[in-house]
C-alpha positions in Angstrom: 128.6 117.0 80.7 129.0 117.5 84.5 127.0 114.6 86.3 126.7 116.6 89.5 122.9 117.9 89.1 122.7 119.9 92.1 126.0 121.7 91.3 124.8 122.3 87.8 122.2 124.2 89.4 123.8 126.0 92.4 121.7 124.1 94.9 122.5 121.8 97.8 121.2 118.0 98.0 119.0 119.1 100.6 116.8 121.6 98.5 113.3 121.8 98.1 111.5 121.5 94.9 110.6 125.3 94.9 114.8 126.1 95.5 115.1 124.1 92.4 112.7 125.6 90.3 114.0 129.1 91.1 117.2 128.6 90.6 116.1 126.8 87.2 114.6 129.5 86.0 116.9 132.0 86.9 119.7 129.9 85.1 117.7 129.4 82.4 117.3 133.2 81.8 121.0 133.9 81.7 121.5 131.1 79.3 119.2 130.9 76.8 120.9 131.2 73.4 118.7 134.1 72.1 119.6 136.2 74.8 123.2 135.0 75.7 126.0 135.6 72.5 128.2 133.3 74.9 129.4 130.3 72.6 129.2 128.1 75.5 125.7 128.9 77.2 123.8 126.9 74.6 125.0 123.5 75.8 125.4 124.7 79.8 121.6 125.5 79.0 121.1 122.2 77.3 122.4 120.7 80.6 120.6 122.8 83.0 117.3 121.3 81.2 118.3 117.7 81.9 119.6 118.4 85.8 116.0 119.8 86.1 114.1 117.6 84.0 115.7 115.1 87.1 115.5 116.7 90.2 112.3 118.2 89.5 110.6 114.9 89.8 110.3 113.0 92.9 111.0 109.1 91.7 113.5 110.0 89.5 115.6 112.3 92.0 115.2 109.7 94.3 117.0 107.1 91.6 119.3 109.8 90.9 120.4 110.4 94.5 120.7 106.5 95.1 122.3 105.7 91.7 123.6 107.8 90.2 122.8 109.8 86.9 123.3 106.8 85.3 120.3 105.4 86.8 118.4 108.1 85.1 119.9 108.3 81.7 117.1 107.4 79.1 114.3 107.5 80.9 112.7 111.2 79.2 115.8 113.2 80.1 118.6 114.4 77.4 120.5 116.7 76.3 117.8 119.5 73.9 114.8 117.2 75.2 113.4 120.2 77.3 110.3 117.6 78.2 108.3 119.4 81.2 111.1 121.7 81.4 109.5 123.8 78.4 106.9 125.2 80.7 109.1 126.3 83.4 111.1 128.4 80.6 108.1 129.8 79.7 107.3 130.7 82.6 111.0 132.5 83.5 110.5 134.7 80.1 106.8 135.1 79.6 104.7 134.3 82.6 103.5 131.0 82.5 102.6 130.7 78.2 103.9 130.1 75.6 104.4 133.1 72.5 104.2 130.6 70.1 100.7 129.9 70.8 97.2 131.0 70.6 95.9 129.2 73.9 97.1 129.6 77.6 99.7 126.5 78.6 97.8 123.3 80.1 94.2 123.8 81.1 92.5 124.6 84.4 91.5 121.3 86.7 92.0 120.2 90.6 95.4 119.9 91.3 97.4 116.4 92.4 97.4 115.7 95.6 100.8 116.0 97.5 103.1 113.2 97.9 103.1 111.5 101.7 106.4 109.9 103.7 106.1 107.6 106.8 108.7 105.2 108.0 108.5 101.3 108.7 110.5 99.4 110.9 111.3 95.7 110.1 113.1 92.6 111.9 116.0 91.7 109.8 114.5 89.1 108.7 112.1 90.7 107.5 114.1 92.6 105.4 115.8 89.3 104.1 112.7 87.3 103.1 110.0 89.6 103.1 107.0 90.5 104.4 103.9 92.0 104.7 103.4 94.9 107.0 100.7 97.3 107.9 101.3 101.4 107.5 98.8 103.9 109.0 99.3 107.2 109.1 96.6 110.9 109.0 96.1 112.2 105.8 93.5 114.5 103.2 91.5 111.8 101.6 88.3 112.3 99.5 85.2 113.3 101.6 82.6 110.6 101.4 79.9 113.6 101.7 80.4 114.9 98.1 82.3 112.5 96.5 85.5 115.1 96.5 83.6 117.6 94.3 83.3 120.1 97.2 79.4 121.0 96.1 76.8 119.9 98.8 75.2 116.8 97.9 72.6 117.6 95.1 74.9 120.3 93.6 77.3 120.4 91.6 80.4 123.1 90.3 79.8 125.6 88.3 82.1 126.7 85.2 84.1 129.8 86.2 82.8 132.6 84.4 85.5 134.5 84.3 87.4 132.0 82.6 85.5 129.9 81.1 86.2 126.7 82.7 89.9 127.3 81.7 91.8 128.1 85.0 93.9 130.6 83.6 93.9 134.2 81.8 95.0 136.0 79.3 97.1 139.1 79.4 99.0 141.3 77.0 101.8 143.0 77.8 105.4 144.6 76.6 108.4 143.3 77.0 111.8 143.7 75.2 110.6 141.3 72.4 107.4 142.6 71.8 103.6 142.2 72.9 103.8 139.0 75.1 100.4 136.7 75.8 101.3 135.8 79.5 98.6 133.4 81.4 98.2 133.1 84.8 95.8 131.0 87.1 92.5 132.9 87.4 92.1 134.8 90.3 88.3 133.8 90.7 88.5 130.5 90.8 92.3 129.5 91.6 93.1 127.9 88.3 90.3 124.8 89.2 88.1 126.0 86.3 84.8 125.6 88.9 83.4 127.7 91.4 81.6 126.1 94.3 78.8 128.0 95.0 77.4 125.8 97.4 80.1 124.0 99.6 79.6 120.6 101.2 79.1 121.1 104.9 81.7 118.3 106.3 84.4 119.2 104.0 83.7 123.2 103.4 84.3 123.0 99.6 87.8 121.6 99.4 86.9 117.7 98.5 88.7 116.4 101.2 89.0 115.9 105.0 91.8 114.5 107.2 91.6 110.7 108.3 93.5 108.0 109.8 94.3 105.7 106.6 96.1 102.3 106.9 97.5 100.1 103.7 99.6 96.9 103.7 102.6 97.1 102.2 104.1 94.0 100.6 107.8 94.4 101.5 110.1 92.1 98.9 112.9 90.1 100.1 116.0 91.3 99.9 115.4 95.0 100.8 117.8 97.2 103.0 117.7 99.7 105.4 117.2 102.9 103.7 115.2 101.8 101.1 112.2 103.5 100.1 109.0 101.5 98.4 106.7 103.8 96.5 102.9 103.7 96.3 101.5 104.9 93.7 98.0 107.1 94.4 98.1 106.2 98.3 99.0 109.9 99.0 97.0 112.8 99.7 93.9 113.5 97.7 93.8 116.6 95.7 91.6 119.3 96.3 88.0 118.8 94.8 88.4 115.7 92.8 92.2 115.4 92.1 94.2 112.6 91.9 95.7 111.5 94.9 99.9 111.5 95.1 102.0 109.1 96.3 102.9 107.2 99.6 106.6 106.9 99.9 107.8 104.5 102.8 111.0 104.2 104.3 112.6 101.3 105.6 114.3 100.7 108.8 116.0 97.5 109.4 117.0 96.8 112.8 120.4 95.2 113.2 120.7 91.4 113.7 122.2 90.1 116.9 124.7 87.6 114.9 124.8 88.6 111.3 125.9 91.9 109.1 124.7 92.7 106.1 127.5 93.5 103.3 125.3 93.6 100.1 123.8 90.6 99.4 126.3 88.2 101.7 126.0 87.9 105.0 128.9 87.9 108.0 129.6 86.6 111.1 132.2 85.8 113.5 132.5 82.4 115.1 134.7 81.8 117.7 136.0 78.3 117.9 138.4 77.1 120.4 142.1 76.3 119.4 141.4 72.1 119.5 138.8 72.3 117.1 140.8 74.7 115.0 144.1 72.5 115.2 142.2 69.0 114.6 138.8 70.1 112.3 135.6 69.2 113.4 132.1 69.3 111.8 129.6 71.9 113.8 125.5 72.5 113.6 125.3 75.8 112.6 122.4 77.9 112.7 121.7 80.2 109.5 118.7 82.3 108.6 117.2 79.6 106.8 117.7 77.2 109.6 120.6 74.4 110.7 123.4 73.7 108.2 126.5 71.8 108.7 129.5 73.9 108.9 133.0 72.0 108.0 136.3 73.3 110.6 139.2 72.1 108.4 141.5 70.6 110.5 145.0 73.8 110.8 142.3 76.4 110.5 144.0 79.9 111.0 142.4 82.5 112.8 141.0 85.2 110.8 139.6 82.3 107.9 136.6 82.5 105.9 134.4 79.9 105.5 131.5 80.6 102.7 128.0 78.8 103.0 126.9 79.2 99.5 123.4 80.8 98.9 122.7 81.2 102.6 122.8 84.9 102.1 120.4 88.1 100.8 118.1 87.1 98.2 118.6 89.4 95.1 115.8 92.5 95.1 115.5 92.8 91.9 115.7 89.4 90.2 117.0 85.8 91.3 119.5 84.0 93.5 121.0 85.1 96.8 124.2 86.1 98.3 126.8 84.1 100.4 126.9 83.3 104.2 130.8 84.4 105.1 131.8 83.0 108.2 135.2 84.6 109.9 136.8 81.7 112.1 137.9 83.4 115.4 140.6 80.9 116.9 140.1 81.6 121.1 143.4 80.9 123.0 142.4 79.3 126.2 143.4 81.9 128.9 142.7 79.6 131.9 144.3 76.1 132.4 143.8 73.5 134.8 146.9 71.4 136.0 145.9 68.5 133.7 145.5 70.9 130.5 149.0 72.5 130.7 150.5 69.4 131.8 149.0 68.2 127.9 150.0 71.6 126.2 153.8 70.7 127.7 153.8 67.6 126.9 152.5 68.9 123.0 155.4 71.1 122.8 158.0 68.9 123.7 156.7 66.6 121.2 156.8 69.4 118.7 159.5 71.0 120.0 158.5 74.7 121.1 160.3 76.3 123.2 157.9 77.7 126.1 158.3 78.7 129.4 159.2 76.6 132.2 157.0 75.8 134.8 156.4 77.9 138.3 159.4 79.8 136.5 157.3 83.2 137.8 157.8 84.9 134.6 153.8 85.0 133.7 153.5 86.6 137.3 156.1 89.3 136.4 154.4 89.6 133.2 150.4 90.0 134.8 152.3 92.6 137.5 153.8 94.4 134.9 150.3 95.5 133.2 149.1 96.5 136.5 
């Protein structure tokens, strides 16, 4: 099976749920077995049902995006598992219900609320250890008035009589197979199944009003910049009494002024000069977690690594931490007093390196040469 999803489909990463579901349904026309003789379209339809089964819901497109489709694998999605998917191909051949059955598909009822984004900016830091950070953003949330029923205090819904409390009706009609049931919301009461008769007078009947909303969000450690944490119910509320959705937020780390993040270890350069490189030394050293004791081996080359075990990203999803990686830089000193080159001679003769004479003007024709 392919394990690009959106190709499967014919839609770019960047569509909506409704491109999705149309292109689904179209597919899903053209292939289905009992209408195509095509040996092959029974298993492209098999794997049309699992590419929408995934992208059709918002936590597990987001894994599958991030991950991979083997991040998804197992979790309700599988080749002849149609899952939710059987409604949408009932809905691209008969309307919305199934011909197999004497009742309309689902029932009538407030609808979920829809999903809410906002973004949160951490300290790297943060992002490292943790935290706990406030989000605030305007939203629909249930009206206080009526208690998200939409009736004015004292009333209550009525059952749609058209209906019957339902949501959706009936119809017969001809098709190439036959008489068809199709359902359909009801046009009376907008598939809710109640009629307010009475609206509340702060939220006009719909259950909700807009409001300035704020939650903590308890960020683990570990997390990185473009991660998304997920709160379930903290999204909008749905009209007159439906369930709220959810509250996906964003990270953004801002960029330390020493380390980089690569996974879970973390670099930096240290520039040390070319004595302490040469002869070792032993240097405080600042990490996240505070001063550590960094060992120079004495013939360190430029370009070295150095790892401080555990000094790095703790693990997001279960225990230890990465590696502190620290890149020796060996600084050539560019400016000598009399007293430092007269050393550095006296080094080379001892060691026997050929260098340049003194006053010999060739570092002047060099420096002119660049000019």
């Amino acid at each position: 099976m392919a394990t690009d999803y959106y190709e499967l489909l014919g839609v770019s990463r960047s569509a909506s749920a409704d491109d999705i579901k149309r292109s689904y349904r179209r597919l899903a026309r053209e292939l289905h077995p009992d209408t195509n003789p095509d040996p092959t379209a029974e298993e492209r339809f098999k794997e049309i049902g699992v590419a929408y089964e995934t992208l059709s819901d918002p936590e597990r497109r987001r894994r599958y995006d991030t991950f991979g489709p083997d991040a998804v694998r197992g979790a309700g999605a599988g080749a002849g598992n149609f899952g939710s998917g059987l409604g949408d191909i009932f809905d691209a051949f008969f309307g919305g219900a199934s011909p197999f059955a004497g009742q309309p598909r689902g029932g009538g009822g407030p609808p979920r609320g829809a999903d809410m984004e906002v973004a949160l900016d951490l300290e790297f830091e943060e992002a490292v250890f943790g935290a706990s950070r406030e989000v605030s953003l305007r939203l629909p949330v249930t009206c206080s008035t009526c208690t998200g029923t939409g009736a004015r205090p004292g009333t209550s819904p009525t059952t749609c009589a058209e209906c019957g409390g339902a949501g959706q009706v009936r119809r017969v009609r001809q098709s190439i197979l036959g008489q068809m049931v199709t359902a359909g919301p009801c046009p009376r009461c907008g598939g809710m199944g109640k009629v307010v008769t009475d609206p509340c007078p702060d939220c006009r009947g719909g259950g909700r009003r807009t409001e300035e909303r704020a939650w903590t969000v308890e960020v683990p450690a570990g997390v990185d910049h473009g991660s998304t944490l997920r709160l379930g119910g903290k999204g909008a509320a749905g009209l007159q009494g439906g369930v709220n959705g959810d509250l996906y937020v964003h990270l953004r780390v801002k960029p330390h002024e020493r380390f980089e993040r690569q996974g879970y270890d973390l670099v930096h350069q240290l520039h040390v000069p070319v004595t302490q490189a040469a002869l070792g030394a032993e240097l405080a050293y600042e990490t996240l977690d505070g001063p550590d004791e960094l060992v120079i081996p004495p013939g360190t080359q430029s370009g070295r690594v150095l790892r401080l075990r555990g000094r790095g990203v703790p693990h997001v999803e279960g225990r230890g931490r990465g590696d502190l990686l620290v890149q020796v830089v060996v600084d050539t000193p560019t400016e000598l007093s009399a007293t430092e080159e007269d050393l550095l001679r006296r080094l080379a003769e001892v060691r026997g390196d050929e260098v340049a004479p003194p006053d010999s003007g060739l570092f002047s024709r060099i420096r002119s040469a660049f000019k």
